[in-house]
VEXTOR-925355 format. One record per residue (C-alpha): residue number from 0; x, y, z; residue in one letter. Coordinates in steps of 0.05 Angstrom, whole numbers, padded with zeros to 5 digits. Each point is the difference from the previous one (the first is absolute). Layout:
<sites>
SITE,num,xx,yy,zz,residuo
SITE,NUM,X,Y,Z,a
...
</sites>
This chain:
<sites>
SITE,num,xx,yy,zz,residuo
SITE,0,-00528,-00359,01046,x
SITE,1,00049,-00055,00036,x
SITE,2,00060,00021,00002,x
SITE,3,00024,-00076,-00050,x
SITE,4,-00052,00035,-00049,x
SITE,5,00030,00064,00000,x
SITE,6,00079,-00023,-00014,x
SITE,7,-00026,-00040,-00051,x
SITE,8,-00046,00060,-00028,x
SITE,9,00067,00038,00004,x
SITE,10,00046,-00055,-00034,x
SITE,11,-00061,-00002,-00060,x
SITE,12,00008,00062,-00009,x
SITE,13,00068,00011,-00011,x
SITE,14,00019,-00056,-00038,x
SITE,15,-00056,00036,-00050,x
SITE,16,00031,00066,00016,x
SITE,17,00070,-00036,-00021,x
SITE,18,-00031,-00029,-00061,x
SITE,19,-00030,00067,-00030,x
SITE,20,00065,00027,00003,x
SITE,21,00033,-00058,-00029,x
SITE,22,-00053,00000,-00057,x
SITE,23,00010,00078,-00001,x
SITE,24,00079,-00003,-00012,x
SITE,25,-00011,-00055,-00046,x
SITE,26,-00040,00041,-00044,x
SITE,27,00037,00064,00005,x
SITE,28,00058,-00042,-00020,x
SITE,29,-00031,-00018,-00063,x
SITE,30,-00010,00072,-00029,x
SITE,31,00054,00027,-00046,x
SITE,32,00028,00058,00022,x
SITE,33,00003,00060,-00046,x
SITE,34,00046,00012,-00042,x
SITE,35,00054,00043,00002,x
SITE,36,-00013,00069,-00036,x
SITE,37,00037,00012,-00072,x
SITE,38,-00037,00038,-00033,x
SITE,39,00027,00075,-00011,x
SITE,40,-00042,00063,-00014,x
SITE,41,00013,00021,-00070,x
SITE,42,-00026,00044,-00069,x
SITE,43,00002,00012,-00074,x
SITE,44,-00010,00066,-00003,x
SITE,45,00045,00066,-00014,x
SITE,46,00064,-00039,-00028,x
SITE,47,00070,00014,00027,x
SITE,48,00001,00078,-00011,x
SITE,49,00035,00018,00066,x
SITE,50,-00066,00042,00024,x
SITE,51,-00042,-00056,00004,x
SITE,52,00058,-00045,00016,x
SITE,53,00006,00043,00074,x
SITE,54,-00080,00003,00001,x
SITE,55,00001,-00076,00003,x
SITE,56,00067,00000,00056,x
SITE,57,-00040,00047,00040,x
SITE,58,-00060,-00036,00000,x
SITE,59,00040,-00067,00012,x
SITE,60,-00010,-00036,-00056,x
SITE,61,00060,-00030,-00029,x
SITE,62,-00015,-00047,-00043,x
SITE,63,-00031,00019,-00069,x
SITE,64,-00017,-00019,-00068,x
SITE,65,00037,00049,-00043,x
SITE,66,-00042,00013,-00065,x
SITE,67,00053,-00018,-00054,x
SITE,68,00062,00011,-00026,x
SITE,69,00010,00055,-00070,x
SITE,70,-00021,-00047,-00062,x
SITE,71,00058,00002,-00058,x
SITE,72,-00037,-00003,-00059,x
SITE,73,00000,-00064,-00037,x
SITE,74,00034,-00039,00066,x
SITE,75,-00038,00001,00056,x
SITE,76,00022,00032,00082,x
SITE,77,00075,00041,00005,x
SITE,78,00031,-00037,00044,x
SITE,79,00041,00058,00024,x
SITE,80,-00064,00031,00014,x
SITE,81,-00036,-00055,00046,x
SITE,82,00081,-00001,00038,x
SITE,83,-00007,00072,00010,x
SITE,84,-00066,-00010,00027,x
SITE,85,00016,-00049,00047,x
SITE,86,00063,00039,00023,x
SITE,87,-00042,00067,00015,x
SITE,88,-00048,-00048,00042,x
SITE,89,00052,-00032,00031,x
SITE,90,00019,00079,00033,x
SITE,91,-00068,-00005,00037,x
SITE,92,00007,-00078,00027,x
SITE,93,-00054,-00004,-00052,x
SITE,94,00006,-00077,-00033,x
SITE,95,-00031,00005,-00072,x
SITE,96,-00032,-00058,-00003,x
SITE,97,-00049,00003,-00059,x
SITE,98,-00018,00016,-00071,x
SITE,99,-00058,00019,-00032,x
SITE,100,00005,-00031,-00076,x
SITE,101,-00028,00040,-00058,x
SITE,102,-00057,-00047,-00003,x
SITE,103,-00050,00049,00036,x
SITE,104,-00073,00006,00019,x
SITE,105,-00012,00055,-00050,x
SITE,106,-00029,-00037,-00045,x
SITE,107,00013,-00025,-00074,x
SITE,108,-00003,00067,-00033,x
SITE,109,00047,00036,00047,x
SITE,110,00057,-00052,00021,x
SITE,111,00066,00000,-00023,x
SITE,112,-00002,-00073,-00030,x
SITE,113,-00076,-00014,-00022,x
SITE,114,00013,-00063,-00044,x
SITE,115,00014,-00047,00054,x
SITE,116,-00068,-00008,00025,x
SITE,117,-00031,00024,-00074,x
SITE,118,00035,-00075,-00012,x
SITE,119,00034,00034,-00061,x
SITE,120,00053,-00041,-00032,x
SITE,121,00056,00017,-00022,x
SITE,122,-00007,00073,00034,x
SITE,123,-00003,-00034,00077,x
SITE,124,00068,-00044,-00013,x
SITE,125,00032,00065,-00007,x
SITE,126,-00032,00029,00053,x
SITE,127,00020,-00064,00051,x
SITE,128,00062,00007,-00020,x
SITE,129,00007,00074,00031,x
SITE,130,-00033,-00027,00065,x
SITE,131,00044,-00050,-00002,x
SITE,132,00059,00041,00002,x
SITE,133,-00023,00034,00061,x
SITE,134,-00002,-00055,00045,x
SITE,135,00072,-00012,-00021,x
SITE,136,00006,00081,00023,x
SITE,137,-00045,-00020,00071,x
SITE,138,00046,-00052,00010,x
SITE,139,00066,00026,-00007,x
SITE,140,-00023,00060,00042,x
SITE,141,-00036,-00040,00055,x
SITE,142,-00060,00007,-00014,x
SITE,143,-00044,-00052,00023,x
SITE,144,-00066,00008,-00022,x
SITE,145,-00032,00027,-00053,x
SITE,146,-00092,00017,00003,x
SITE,147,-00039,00009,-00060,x
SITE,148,-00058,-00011,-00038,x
SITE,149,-00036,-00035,-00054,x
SITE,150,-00060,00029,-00011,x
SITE,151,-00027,00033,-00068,x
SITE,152,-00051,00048,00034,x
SITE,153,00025,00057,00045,x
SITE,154,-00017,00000,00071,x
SITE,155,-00074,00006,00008,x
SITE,156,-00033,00052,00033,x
SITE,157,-00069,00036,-00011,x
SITE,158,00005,00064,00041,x
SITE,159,00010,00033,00075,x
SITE,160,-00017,00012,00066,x
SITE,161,00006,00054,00048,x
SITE,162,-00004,-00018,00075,x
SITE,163,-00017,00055,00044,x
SITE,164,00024,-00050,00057,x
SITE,165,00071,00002,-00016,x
SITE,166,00010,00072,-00011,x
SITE,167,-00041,-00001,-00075,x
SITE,168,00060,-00053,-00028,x
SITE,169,-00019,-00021,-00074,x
SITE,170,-00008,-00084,-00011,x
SITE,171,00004,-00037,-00055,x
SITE,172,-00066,-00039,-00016,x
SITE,173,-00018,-00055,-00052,x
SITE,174,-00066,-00018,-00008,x
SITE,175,-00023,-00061,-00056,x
SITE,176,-00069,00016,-00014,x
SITE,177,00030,00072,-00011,x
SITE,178,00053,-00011,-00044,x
SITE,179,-00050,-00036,-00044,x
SITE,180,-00033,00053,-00015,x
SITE,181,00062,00045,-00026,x
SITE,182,-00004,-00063,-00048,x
SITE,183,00081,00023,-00021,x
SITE,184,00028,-00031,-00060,x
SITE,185,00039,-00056,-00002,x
SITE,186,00073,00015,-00013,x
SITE,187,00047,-00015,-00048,x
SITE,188,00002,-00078,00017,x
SITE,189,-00070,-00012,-00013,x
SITE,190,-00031,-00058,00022,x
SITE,191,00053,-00040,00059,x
SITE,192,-00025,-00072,00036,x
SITE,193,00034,-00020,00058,x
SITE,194,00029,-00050,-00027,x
SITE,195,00033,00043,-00060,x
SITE,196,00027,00038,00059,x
SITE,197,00027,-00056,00040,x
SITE,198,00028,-00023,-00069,x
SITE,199,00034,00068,-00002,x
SITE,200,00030,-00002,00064,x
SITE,201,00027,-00068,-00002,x
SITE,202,00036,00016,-00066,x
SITE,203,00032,00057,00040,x
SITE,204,00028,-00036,00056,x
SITE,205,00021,-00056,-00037,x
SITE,206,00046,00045,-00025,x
SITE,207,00022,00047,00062,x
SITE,208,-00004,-00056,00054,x
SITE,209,00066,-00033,-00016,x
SITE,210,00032,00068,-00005,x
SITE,211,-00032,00019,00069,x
SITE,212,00029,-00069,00031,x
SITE,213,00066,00004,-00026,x
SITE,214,00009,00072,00025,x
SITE,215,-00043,-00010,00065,x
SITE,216,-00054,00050,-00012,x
SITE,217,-00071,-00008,00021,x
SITE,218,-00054,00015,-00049,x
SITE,219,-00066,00032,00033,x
SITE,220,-00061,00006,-00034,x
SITE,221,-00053,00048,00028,x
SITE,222,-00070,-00025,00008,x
SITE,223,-00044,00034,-00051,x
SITE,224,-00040,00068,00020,x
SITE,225,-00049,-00017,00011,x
SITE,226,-00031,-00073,-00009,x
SITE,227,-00059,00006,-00042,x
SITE,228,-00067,-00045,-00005,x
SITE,229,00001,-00009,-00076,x
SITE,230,00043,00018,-00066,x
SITE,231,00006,00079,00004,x
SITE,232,00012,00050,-00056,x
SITE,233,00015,-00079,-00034,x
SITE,234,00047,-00017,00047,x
SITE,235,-00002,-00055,00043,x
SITE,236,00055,00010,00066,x
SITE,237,00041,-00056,00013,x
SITE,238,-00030,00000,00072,x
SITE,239,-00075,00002,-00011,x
SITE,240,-00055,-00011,00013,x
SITE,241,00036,-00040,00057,x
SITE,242,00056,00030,00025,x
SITE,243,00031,-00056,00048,x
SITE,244,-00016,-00038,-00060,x
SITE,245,00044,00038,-00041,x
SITE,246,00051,00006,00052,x
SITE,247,00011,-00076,00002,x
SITE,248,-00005,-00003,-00075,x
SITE,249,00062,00045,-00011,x
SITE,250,00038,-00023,00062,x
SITE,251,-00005,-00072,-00026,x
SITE,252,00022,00024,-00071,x
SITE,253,00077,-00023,00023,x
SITE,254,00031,-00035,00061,x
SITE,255,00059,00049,00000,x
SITE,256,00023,00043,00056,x
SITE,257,00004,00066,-00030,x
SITE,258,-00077,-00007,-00026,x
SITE,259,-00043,00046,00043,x
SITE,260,-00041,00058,00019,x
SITE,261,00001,00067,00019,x
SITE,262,-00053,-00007,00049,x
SITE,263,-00053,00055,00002,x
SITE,264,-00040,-00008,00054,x
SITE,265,-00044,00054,-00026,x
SITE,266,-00009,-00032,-00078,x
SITE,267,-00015,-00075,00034,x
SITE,268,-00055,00041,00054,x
SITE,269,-00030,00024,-00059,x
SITE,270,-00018,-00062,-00040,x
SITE,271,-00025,-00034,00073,x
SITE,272,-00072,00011,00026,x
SITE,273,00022,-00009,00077,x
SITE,274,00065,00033,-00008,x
SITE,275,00008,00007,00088,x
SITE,276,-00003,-00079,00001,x
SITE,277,00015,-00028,-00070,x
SITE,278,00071,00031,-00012,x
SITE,279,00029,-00045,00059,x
SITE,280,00003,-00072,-00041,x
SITE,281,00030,00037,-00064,x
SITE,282,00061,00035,00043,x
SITE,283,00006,-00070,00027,x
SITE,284,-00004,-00047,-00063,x
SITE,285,00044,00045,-00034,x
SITE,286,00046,00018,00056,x
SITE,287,00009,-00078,00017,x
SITE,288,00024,-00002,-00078,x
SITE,289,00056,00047,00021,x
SITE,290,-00032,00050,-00066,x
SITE,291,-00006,00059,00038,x
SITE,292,00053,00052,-00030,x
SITE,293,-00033,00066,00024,x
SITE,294,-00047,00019,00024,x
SITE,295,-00055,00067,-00005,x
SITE,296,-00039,00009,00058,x
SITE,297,-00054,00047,-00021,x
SITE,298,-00065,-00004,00036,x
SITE,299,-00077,-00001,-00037,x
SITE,300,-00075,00023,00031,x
SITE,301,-00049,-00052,-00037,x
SITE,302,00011,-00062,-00048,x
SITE,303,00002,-00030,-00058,x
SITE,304,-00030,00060,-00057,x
SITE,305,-00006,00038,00045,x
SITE,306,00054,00039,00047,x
SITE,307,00031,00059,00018,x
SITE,308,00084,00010,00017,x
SITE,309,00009,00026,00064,x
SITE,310,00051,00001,00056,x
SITE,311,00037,-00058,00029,x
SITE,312,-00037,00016,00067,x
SITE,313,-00077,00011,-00020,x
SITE,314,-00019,-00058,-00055,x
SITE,315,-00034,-00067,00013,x
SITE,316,00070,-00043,00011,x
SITE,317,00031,-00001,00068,x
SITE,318,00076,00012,-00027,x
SITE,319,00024,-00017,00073,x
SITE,320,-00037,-00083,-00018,x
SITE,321,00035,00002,-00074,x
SITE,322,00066,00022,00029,x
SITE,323,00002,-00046,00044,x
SITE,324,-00019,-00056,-00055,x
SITE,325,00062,00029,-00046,x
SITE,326,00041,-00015,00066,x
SITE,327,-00025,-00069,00010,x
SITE,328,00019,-00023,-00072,x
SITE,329,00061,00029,00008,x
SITE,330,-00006,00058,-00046,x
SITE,331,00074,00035,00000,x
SITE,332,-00008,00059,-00058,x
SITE,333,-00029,00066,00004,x
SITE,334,-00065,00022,00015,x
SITE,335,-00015,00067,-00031,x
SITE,336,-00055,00041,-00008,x
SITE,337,-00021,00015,-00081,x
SITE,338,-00062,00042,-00006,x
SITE,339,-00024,00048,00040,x
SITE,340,-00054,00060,00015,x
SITE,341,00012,00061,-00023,x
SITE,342,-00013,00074,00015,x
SITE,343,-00003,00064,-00035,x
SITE,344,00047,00026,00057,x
SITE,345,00072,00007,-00017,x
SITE,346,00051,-00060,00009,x
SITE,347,-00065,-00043,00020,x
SITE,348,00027,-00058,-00037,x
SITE,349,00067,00001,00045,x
SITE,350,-00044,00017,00054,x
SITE,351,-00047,-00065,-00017,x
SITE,352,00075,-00050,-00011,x
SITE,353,00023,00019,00077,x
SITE,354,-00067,-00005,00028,x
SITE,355,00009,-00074,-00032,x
SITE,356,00075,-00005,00017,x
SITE,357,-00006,00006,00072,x
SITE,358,-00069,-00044,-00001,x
SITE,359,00040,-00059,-00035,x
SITE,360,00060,00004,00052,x
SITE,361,-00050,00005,00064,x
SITE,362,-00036,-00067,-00029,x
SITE,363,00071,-00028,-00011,x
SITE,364,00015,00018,00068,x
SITE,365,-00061,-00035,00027,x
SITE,366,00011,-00059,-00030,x
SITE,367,00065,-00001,00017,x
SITE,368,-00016,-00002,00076,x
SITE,369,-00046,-00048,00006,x
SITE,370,00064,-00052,-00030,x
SITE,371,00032,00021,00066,x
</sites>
């Protein structure tokens, strides 16, 4: 080649060279960076007694959702109580951040205050009133969020699993076609549309919402478990057969900040039929809505009628991909774990909760770095 050629070869290329790059740090300048971690790793379970109080300091979580203050007949919370609550937390650098409400997953035979979602007037006025009462009591104490349920039927489950794999631990299973063929009764509400439930929550709300505001208390609802095809036992779920259909429905219900979820990852994975790929759009639609208020990460094997609950580390979602999705929307409560395997062996339960502690604060951790 003459040596013109070549310097012009040369001068080619790195104007090219120089234009890649250019092209290159254009583009790099164009992705967000994450966000910054705010999430903290959390639980409901075991109260404030001061056992499980140091089981929770020692396995570094200090954050929790404390259960719920001693009802006074006829009232609703002591407030002394939920003060004394937060006080022995506050010993531990625990923060008490949550309530559960006495509107439970139980079922309509076994909670507390059944004629709320029987629709029973003038039984549920009473009833509201209580619960309204104790988000006066959350408030005052500091309490900022407060998870439950409305849901007639209990949580759903059709029998167990042993996995020789993990040392013979004992999952929960639910299986459709299965539970079918129990054909159980309907209970004591009978026949329930969706819409008479959706009716039944919205004349709820309508009533505790404006308490929640004034006082500053967020109101989580946990996603029904689990999502089912079809009316069951008469019931129809107020997020089936579709459950980001149902999610919308009932986030849409009121543009009002302290309207949201308690956001089990588990319950949604179990209404989806990709759960690994389809649970990414719902953390994001909802977590763009700023109606994430807690969140359980509980992990399935399987899909929609069909799954097992298993460890955060061996089901079908990658838990490292949805933290890092909670990040991105800028999720700042806690993340806690809610059910989990048991044993026969003793203190298996505890055993099962640190297992999950530690695995929430290394995926926190992970996260975390890659915002450096």
């Amino acid at each position: 080649m003459k040596r013109s050629n070549f310097l012009k070869a040369v001068a080619v290329g790195s104007v090219s060279a120089s234009v890649t790059g250019a092209e290159k740090a254009h583009a790099a300048s164009l992705v967000t960076p994450p966000k910054k971690v705010l999430m903290k790793a959390g639980c409901q379970s075991g109260g404030t007694s001061v056992e499980n109080l140091e089981f929770k300091a020692r396995h570094g979580i200090f954050n929790i959702d404390g259960g719920s203050p001693k009802v006074i007949p006829g009232k609703g919370w002591d407030l002394e109580d939920s003060l004394a609550k937060k006080e022995a937390c506050e010993k531990y650098g625990i923060s008490l951040d949550a309530y559960h409400y006495p509107l439970s997953s139980a079922g309509i035979d076994r909670v507390i205050y059944p004629n709320i979602m029987l629709g029973k007037s003038p039984e549920r006025d009473r009833e509201i009133e209580y619960l309204q009462q104790m988000i006066q009591v959350a408030g005052k104490s500091g309490i900022k969020v407060l998870n439950y349920n409305t849901t007639i039927l209990p949580v759903l489950r059709t029998g167990k699993y042993i996995d020789p794999k993990r040392g013979n631990a004992e999952y929960s299973v639910w299986n459709y076609e299965e539970a079918l063929k129990r054909n159980d009764p309907k209970t004591i509400a009978g026949d329930v549309s969706i819409d008479q439930i959706f009716e039944r929550i919205t004349y709820l709300l309508d009533r505790l919402l404006p308490v929640a505001k004034e006082y500053k208390v967020k109101l989580a609802n946990h996603i029904a478990d689990p999502p089912v095809p079809a009316a069951y036992r008469g019931v129809m779920r107020w997020n089936s057969p579709d459950v980001f259909k149902g999610i919308q429905r009932f986030a849409k219900l009121y543009d009002n900040e302290y309207h949201g979820f308690n956001f089990c990852i588990g319950s949604i994975a179990e209404g989806l039929k990709d759960p690994k790929n389809e649970i990414y759009p719902i953390i994001k639609w909802v977590g763009e809505r700023n109606q994430i208020f807690n969140v359980h990460l509980r992990n399935i094997k399987g899909s929609f009628n069909n799954f097992q609950e298993v460890y955060p580390d061996n089901g079908d979602m990658d838990f490292v991909k949805v933290v890092r999705a909670l990040r991105d929307v800028g999720y700042s409560g806690m993340v806690m774990p809610d059910h989990v395997p048991h044993h026969h062996a003793a203190n298996s339960t505890q055993e099962a909760f640190a297992f999950c502690y530690g695995y929430i604060k290394g995926l926190l951790q992970v996260v975390a770095s890659e915002t450096a």
